[in-house]
Backbone as CSV, one residue per row, in Angstrom:
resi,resn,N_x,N_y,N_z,CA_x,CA_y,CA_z,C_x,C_y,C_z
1,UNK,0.845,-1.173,0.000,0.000,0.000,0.000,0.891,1.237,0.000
2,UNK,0.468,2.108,-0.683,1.372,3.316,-0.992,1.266,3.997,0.739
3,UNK,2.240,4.464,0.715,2.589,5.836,1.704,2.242,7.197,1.751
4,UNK,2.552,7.258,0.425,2.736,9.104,0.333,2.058,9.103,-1.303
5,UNK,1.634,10.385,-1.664,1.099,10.372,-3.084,-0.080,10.021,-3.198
6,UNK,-0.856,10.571,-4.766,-2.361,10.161,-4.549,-2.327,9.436,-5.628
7,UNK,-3.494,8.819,-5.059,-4.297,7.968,-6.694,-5.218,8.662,-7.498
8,UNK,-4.438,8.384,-9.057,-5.310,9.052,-9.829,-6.075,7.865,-10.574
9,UNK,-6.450,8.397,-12.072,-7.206,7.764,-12.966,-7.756,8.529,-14.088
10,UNK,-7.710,7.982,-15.308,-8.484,8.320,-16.791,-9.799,8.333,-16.564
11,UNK,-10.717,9.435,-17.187,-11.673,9.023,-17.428,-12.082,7.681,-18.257
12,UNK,-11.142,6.876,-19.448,-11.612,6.107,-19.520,-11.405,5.011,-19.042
13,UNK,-10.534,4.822,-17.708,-10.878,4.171,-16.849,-11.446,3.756,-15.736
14,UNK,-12.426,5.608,-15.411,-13.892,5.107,-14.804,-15.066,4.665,-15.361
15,UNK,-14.518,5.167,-16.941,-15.974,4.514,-17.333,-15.694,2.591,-17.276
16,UNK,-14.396,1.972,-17.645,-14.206,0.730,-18.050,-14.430,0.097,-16.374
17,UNK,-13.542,0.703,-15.230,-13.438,0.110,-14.305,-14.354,0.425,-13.045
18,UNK,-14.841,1.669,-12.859,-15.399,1.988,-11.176,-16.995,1.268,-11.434
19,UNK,-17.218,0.760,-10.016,-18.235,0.527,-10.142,-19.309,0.849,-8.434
20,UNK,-18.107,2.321,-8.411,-18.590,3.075,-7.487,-18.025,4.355,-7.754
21,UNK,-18.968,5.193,-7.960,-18.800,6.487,-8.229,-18.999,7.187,-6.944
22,UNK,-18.357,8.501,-6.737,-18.843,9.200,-5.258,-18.488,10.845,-5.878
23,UNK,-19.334,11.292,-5.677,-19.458,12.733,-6.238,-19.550,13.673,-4.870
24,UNK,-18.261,14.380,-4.731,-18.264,15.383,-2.755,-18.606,16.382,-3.298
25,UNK,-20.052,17.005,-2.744,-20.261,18.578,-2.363,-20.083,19.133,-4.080
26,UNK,-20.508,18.183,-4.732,-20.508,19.156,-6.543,-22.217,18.932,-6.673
27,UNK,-21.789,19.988,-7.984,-23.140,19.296,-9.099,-22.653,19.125,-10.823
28,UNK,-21.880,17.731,-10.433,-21.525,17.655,-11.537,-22.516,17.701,-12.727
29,UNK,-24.109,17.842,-12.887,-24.889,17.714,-13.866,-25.006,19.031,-14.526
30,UNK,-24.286,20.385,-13.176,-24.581,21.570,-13.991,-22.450,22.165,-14.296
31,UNK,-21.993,21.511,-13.814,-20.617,21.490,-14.173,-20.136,21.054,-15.530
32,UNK,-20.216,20.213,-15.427,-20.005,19.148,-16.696,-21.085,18.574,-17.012
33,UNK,-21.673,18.331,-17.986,-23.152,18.651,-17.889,-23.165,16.739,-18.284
34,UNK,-22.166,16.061,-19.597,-21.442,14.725,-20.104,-20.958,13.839,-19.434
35,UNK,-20.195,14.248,-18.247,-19.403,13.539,-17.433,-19.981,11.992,-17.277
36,UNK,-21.410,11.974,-16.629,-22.283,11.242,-16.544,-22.460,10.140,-17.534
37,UNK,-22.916,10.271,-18.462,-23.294,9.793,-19.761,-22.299,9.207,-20.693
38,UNK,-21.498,10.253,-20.633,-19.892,9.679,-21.368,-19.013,8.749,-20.435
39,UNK,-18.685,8.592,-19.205,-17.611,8.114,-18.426,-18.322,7.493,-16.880
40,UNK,-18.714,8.899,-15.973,-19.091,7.903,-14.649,-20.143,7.139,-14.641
41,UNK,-20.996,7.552,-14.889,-22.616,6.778,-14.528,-23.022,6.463,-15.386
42,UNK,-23.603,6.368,-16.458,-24.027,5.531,-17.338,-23.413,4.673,-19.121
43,UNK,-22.306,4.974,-18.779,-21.375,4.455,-19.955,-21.151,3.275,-19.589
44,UNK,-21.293,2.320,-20.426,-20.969,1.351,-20.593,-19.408,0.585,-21.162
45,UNK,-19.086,-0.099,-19.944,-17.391,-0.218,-19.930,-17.126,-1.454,-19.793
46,UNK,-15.728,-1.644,-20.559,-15.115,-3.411,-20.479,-15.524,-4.225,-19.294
47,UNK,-15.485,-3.836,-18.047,-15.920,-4.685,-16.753,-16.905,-4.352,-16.464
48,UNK,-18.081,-3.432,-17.076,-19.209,-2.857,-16.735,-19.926,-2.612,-17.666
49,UNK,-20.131,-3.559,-17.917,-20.769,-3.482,-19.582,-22.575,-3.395,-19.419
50,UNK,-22.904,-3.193,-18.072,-24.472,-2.910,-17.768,-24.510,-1.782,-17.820
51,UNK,-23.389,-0.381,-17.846,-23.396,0.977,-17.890,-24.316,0.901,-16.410
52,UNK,-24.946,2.194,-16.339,-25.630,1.945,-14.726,-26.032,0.991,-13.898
53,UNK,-25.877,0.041,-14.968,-26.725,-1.319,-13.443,-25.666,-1.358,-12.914
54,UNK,-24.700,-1.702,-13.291,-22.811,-1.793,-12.631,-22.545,-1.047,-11.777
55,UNK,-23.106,0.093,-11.290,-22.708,0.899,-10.819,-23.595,1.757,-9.659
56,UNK,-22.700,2.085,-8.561,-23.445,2.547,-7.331,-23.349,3.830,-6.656
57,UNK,-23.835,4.946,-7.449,-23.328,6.350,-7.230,-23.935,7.124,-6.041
58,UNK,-23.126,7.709,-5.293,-23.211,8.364,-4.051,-22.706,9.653,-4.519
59,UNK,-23.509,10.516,-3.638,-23.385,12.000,-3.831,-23.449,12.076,-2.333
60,UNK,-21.997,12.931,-1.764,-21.794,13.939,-0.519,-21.831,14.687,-0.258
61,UNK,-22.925,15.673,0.407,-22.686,16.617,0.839,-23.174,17.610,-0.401
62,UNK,-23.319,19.024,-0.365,-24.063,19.489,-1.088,-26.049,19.743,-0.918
63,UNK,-26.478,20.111,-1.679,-28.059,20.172,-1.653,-28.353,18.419,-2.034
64,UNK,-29.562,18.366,-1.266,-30.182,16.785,-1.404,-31.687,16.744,-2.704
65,UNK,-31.414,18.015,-2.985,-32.227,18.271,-4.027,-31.371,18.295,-5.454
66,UNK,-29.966,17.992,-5.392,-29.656,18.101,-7.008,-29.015,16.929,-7.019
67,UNK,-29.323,15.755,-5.832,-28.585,14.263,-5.846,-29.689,13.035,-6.306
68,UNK,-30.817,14.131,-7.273,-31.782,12.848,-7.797,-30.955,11.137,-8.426
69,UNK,-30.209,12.045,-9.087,-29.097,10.828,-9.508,-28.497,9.742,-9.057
70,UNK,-28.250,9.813,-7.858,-27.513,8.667,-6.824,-28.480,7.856,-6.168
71,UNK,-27.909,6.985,-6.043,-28.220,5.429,-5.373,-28.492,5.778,-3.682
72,UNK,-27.688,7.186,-3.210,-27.424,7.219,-1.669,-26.637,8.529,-1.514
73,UNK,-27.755,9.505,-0.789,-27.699,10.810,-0.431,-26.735,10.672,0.891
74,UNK,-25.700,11.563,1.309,-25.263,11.687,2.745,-24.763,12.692,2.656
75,UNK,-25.245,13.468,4.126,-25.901,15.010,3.789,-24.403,15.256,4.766
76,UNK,-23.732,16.456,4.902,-22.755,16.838,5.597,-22.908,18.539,5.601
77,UNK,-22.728,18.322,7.397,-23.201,19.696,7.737,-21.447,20.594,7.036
78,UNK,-22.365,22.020,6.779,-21.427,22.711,6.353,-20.117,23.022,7.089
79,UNK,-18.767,23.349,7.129,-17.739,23.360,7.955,-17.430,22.199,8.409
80,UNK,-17.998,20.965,8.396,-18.171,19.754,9.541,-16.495,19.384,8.997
């Protein structure tokens, strides 16, 4: 297990590989409006070839009104 340094990743290796998405305190639908469709959540990928059934998206934090999208709202108080 690494020490120090972060883990990254391609988008097209969330669309091929995650089959957990977690979106902190955005709205990626008014950010990137594609992200979704093309790569995290509903693209269909080499190990995930159900596109959304494969996949279990969580949204943190933020309004619980723009997380229609996710599988599982968890609300985080502001500053917390």
């Amino acid at each position: 297990m690494a020490q120090a340094g972060e883990s990254t990743c391609t988008l097209g290796e969330v669309r091929h590989r995650c089959d957990l998405v977690v979106f902190w305190g955005c709205r990626p639908s008014a950010t990137h409006p594609r992200l979704g469709e093309r790569y995290a959540v509903d693209a269909a990928g080499r190990f995930t070839p159900g596109g959304r059934a494969d996949r279990f998206v969580v949204a943190v934090g933020g309004d619980a009104a723009h997380s229609d999208g996710a599988d599982l709202f968890v609300p985080v108080a502001a500053n917390a």
